[in-house]
C-alpha positions in Angstrom: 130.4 -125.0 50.6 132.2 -128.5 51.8 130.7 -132.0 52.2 131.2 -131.7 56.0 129.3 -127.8 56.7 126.2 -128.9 53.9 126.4 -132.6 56.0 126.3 -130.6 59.1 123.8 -128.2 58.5 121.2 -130.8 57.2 121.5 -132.4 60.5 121.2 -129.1 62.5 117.9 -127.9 60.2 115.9 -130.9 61.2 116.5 -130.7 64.6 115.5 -127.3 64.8 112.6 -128.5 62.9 111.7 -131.2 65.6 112.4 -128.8 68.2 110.1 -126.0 67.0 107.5 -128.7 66.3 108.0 -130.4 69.9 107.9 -126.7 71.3 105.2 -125.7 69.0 107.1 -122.3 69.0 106.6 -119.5 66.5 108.5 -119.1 63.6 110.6 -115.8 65.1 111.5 -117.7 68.2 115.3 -118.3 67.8 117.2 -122.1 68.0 119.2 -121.1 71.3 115.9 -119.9 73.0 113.8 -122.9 71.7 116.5 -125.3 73.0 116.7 -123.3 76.7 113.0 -124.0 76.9 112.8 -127.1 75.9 115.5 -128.4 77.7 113.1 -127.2 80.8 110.8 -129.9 80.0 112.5 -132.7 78.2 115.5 -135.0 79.8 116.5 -135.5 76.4 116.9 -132.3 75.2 118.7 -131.3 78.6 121.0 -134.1 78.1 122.5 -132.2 74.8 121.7 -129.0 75.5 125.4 -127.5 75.6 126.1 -129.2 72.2 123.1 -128.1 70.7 123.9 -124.4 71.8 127.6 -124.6 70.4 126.3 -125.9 67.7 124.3 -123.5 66.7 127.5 -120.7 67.4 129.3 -123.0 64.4 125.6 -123.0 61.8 125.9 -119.0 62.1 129.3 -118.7 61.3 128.3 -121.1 58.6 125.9 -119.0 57.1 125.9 -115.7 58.3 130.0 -115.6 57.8 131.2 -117.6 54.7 133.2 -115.5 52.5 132.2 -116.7 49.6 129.4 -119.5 48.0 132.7 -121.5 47.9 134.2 -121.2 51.0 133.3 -120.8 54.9 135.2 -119.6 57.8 134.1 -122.2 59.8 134.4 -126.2 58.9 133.0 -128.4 60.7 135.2 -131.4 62.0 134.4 -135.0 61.6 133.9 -135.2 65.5 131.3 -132.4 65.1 129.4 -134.3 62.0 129.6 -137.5 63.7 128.0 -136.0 67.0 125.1 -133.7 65.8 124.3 -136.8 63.6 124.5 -138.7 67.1 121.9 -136.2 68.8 119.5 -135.8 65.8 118.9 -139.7 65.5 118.3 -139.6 69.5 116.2 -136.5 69.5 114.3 -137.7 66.2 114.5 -141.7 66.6 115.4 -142.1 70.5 116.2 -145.7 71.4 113.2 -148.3 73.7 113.9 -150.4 76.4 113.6 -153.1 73.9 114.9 -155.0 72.3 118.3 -152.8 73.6 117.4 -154.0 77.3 115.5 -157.3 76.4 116.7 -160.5 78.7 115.5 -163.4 80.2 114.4 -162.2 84.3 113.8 -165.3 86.2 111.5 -164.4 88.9 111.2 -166.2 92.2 108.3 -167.5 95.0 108.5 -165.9 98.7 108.8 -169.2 100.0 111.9 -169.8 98.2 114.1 -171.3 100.8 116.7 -168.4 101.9 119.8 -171.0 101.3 118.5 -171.8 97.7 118.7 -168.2 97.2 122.2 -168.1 98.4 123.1 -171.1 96.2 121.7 -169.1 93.1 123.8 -166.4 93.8 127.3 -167.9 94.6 126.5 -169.8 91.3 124.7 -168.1 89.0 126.2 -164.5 90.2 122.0 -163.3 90.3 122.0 -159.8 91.7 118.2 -159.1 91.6 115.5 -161.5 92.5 111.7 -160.2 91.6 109.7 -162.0 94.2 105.7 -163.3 93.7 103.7 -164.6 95.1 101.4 -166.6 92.8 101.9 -164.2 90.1 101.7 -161.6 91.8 104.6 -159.0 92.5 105.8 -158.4 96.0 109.3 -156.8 95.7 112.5 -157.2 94.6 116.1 -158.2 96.4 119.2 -157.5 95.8 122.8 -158.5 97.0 122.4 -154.8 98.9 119.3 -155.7 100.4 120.8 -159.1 101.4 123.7 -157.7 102.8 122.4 -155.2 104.9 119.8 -157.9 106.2 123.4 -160.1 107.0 124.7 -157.2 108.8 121.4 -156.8 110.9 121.0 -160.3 111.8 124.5 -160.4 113.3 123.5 -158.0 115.7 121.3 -160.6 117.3 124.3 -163.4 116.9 125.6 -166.2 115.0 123.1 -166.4 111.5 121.2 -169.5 110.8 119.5 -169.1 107.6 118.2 -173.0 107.5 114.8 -173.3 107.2 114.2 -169.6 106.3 112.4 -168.1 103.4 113.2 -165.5 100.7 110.1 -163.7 102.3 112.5 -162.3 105.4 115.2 -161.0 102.9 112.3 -158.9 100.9 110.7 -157.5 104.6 113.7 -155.9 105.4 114.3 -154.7 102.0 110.9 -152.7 101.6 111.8 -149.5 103.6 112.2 -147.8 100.5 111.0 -148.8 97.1 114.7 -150.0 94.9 112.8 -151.1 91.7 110.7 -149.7 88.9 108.3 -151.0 86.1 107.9 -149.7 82.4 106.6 -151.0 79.3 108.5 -152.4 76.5 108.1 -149.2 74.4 109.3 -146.7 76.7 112.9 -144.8 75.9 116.3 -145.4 77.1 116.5 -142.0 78.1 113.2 -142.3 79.8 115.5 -145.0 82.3 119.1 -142.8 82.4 116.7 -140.2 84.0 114.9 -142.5 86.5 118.6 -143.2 87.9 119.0 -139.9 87.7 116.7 -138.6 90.2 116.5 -141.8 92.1 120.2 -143.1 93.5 118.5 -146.1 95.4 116.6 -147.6 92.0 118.2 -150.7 92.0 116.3 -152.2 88.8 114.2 -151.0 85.9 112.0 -154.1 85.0 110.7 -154.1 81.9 107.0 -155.7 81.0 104.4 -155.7 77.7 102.3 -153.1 79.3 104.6 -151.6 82.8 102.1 -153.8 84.7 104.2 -155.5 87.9 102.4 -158.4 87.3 103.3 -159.1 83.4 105.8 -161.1 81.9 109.4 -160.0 82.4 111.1 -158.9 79.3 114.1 -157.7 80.6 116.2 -155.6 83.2 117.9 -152.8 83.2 120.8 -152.3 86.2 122.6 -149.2 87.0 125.9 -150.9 85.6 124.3 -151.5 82.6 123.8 -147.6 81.7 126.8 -146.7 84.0 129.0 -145.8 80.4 125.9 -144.1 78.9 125.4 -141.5 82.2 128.9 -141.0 82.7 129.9 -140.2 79.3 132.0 -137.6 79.0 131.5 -134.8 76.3 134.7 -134.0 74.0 134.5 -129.9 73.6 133.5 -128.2 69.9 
């Protein structure tokens, strides 16, 4: 047998192992079934479910069809070994928030003057703003929320924004809830999946314990998993 099918079938037999673990499946319950099940239950596992079930098409002709101890019908490719090895460290080791996500989030009062806030982003570029008050979290704004709040006010006329607070930007911004919390150990695919089911999630923040109220370890924005959701799968 070559480097490449032994290489490749070392990856596939401990993520059948995880998988019949994770499942707690029986030991005459097949890889394609265990993976259809699983897949039911766990974003992960959905996320590579195709690949897994091709893969296992290429393990049986492998095994089950080599000609010879020497040689097998089917050898795997280095695109092949280099993506099971890809799926088994997600599936096995997956990936946290942190330190992946980890950034300094500077978070702002309510009575932050609305022009300062303006000045912060033609400057800084800032498109979220977690807003306390105190310490305590009240909501966050974004250049969407902002806009659309632009776009309302100039139904009423000309917009004076001078002595006006951050406050006003964050009311008309809570119709619907843009924003997220999770603690620093939970799983990158634990956030592609959020996005996922939720196209207005704005911002993933990220504290010690998910607490809105914690320190802010870091952010995650939908341009910053944009590559990782869209990725495209090469076929077998």
């Amino acid at each position: 047998m070559g480097q490449r099918a032994e290489q490749f079938l070392n990856s596939f037999n401990r993520i059948e192992k995880w998988i019949r673990m994770t499942l707690e499946a029986s030991a005459t319950m097949g890889f394609s079934e265990m993976t259809r099940r699983l897949a039911k239950r766990n974003p992960q596992v959905a996320q590579y479910e195709e690949d897994l079930l091709q893969f296992a098409q290429l393990r049986n002709a492998i095994v089950h069809e080599k000609i010879g101890n020497d040689f097998v019908i089917a050898e795997p490719n280095e695109w092949a070994i280099n993506r099971i090895q890809k799926i088994e460290h997600e599936l096995l080791e997956p990936e946290k928030v942190l330190p992946k996500y980890a950034k300094k989030v500077t978070g702002f009062e309510m009575d932050l003057p609305m022009l300062e806030l303006f000045k912060i982003v033609a400057s800084k570029r800032y498109s979220q703003f977690p807003i306390y008050d105190r310490g305590t979290f009240k909501g966050l704004i974004t250049i969407r929320g902002i806009g659309l709040w632009a776009a309302i006010e100039s139904l009423k006329g000309p917009i004076h924004s001078e002595h006006r607070q951050a406050r006003e930007l964050l009311l008309g911004n809570q119709k619907k809830i843009n924003y997220r919390f999770v603690s620093k150990d939970a799983y990158v695919y634990e956030i592609r999946e959020y996005f996922r089911k939720q196209p207005t999630l704005e911002a993933v923040l990220i504290t010690k314990d998910g607490s809105p109220d914690g320190n802010l370890l870091g952010i995650v924005r939908p341009r910053d998993i944009q590559e990782e959701i869209e990725e495209v799968k090469e076929p077998l």
